[in-house]
N, C-alpha and C positions, 0 to 999 in steps of 0.2 A: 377652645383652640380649634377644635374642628369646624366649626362656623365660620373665624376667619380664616381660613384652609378653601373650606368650600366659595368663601365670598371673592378670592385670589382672582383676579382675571388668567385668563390660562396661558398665555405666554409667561406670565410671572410666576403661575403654580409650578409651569412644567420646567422651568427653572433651576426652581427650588427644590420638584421632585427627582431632577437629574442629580443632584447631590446627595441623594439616598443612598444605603449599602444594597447593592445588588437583590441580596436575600430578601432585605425587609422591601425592596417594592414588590419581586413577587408574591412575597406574603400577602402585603397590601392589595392587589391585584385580585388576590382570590378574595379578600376578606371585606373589600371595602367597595360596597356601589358608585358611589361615586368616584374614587380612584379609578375606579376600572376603567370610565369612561376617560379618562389621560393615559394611564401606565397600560393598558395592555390595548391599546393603539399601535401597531405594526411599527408606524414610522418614530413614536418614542424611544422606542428596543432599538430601531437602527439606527437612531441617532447615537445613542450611546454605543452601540457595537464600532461604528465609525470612530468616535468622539474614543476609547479606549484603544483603539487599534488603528490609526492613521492609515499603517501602511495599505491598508484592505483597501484602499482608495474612498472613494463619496459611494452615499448612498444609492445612488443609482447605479453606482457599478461593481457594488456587492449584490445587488440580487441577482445577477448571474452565476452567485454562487450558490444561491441559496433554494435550488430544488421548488419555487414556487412556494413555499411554507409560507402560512398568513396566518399563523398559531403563535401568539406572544411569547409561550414558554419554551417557542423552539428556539425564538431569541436567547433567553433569559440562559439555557443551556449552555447555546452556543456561545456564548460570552464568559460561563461557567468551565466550559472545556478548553478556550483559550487560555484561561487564567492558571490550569494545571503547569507544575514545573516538569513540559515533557518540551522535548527538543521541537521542531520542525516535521524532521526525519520522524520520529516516531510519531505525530502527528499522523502526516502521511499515511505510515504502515500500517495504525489502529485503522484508518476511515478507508482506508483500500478492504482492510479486513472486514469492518462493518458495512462495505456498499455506501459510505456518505461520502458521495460524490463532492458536496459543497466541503466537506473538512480536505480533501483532497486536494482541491480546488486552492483553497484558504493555503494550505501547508506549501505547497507548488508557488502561491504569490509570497509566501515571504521566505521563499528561500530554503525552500528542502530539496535535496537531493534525490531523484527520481530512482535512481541507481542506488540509494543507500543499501545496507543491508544485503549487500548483493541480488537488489531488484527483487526484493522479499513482498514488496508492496503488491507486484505484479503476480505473485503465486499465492500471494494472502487473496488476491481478491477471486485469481480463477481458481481457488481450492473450495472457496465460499458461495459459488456462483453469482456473482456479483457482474455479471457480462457488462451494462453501462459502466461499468466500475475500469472493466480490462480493456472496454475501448475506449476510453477516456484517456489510461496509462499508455496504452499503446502511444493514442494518436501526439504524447506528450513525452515521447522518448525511450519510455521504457522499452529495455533488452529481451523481444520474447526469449533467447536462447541461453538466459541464464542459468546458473544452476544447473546446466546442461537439459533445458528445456521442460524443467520441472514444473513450470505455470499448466504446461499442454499438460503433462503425467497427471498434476494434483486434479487438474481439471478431468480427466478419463477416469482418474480412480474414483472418484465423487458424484458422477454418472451428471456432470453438465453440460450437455451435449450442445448446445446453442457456444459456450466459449469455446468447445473444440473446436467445431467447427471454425470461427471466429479465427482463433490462434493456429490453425493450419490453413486459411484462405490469407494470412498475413506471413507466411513462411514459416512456423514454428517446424522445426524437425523432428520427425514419425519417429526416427529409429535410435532416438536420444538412450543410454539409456538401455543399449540392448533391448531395444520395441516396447519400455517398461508400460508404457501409455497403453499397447493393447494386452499386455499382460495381465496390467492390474486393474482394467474394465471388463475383462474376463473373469477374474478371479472376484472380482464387487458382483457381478451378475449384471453389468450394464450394455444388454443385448445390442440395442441401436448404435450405443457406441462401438462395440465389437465389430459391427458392421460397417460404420465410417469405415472406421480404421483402417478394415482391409480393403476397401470401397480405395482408400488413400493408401493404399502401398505397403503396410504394414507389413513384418514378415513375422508368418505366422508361424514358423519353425525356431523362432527364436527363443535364444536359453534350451535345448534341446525338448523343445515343444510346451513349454512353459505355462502359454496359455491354457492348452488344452488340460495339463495336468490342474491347474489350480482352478478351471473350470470345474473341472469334477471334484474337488474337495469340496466348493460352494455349492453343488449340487444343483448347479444352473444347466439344467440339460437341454434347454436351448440354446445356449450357446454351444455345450458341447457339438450338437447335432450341423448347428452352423460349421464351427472346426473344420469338422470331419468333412463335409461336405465341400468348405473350399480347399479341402486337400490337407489339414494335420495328418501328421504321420503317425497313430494311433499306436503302435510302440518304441515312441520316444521316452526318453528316459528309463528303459527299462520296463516298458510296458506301465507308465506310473498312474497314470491316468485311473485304470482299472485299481490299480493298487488303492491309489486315495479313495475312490469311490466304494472300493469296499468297507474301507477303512471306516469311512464317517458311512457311511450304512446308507447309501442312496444308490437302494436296489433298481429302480429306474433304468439310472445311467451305467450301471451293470451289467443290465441284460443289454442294455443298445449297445456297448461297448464290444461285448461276447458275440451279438448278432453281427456287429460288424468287423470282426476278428480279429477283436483282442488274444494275448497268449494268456491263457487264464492260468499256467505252471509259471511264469514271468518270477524273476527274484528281483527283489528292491537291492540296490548298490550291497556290497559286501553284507548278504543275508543269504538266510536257504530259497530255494523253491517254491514257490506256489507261494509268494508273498501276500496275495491277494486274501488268500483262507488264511492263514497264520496270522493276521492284521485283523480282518473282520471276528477270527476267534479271541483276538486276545482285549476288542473293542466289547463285544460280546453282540453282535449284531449278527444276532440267531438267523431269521428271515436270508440276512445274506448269505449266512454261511451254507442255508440247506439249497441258496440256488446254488452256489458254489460247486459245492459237491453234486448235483444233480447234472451242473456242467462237466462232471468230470474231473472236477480237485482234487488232488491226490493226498489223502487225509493223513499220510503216510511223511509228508514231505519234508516237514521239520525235524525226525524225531534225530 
């Protein structure tokens, strides 16, 4: 059988091997030297990717979608991931999410909804750092301001600084959000971003110094030091900043906090006194508690 297979003229094999199931030509493909030289030939896969999928148009005008790949089993996949029973739409939102510009592409030609999901595609890709990803959606409709500009946020807290960029040089809104975008790149420890941010207008007081406070739980004291410097109010929220920082025991940002005068007696919202000793005591972060008191804690303060 294999003899007359191999004796086939090859317009007639590659025929006959287009009526194979999917699976078994890539089996074949791996398994069989001779086959290989037909089925894992680029233009056999895009015959059939065509030849299953009309709508993709001809083969010359799928490989615009297809990222330059000239690897047969990126075919064999992608005709594998077509065949899944998923919408359009969720199409889309997976290949936004995974950076596959070409499934994106594919999803957008037959008929997906940009906007689906409440333009989830566009926060999938900038939470992922998927940047060719979020200028692709951009340049194809998608809503940066959805979600109330959750693309820009997911992207600040994930420290992608190439899409922030990207999605505030396209309008995305700084202070979506109550400024969550420079809150919670503060609070990740994603210093450059921290500095876009207020570079682009961020307001660094927002949520009653927010930044700064959840800076100092992560114990990114560069960005703390940044803060301060363009101006956080270092007893906002009740002097919180110091509090957290004792709390989670990054003696560091304690002393810069205290040197730069913090109230080291500060009470956290409906508590006693000196919350800062009362927190690092009850954490057990020895080290801080003896700067503490060495600052002048009133060890007194809780009882």
């Amino acid at each position: 059988m294999s003899t007359v297979i191999t004796n086939l003229p090859r317009d007639v094999l590659r025929l006959t091997l287009g009526y194979l199931d999917d699976y078994d030509l890539a089996q074949a493909c791996m398994a069989n030297r001779y086959f290989s030289r037909e089925i894992c030939d680029n233009s056999f896969w895009i015959n059939k990717l065509v030849s299953q999928f009309p709508e993709l148009g001809t083969g010359k005008e799928l490989q615009k979608y297809l990222n330059g790949n000239t690897y047969w089993g990126y075919y064999y996949f992608l005709i594998t991931e077509l065949k899944e029973d998923r919408s359009m739409d969720q199409l889309l939102l997976d290949g936004s999410k995974e950076g596959r510009n070409d499934l994106v592409l594919i999803a957008l030609n037959r008929g997906a909804d940009i906007h689906a999901y409440r333009d989830n595609s566009l926060r999938n890709a900038s939470a992922n750092g998927h940047t060719e990803t979020v200028r692709l959606l951009l340049d194809e409709g998608a809503d940066i301001h959805a979600n109330g500009d959750y693309a820009l946020i997911n992207a600040s807290e994930n420290g992608h600084i190439e899409i922030v960029r990207l999605l505030l040089a396209e309008g995305a809104d700084i202070h979506e959000w109550d400024d969550r975008a420079l809150i919670l790149a503060s609070s990740r420890g994603h210093l450059d971003i921290v500095r876009l941010l207020l570079d682009k207008g961020a307001d660094i007081h927002a949520r009653d110094e927010a930044a700064l406070g959840l800076a100092s739980v992560g114990g990114h004291i560069e960005i703390v030091r940044l803060l301060l410097a363009e101006g956080a109010d270092i007893h906002g929220d009740n002097d919180a900043a110091l509090i957290n920082a004792s709390k989670y025991g990054h003696m560091k940002i304690v002393k810069l906090l205290l040197d730069e005068g913090a109230n080291i007696h500060a009470s956290a919202r409906y508590g006693p006194d000196d919350a800062a000793l009362g927190w690092a005591s009850i954490e057990g972060r020895t080290e801080t508690v003896r700067l503490l008191l060495d600052e002048g804690a009133d060890i007194h303060a809780s009882e």
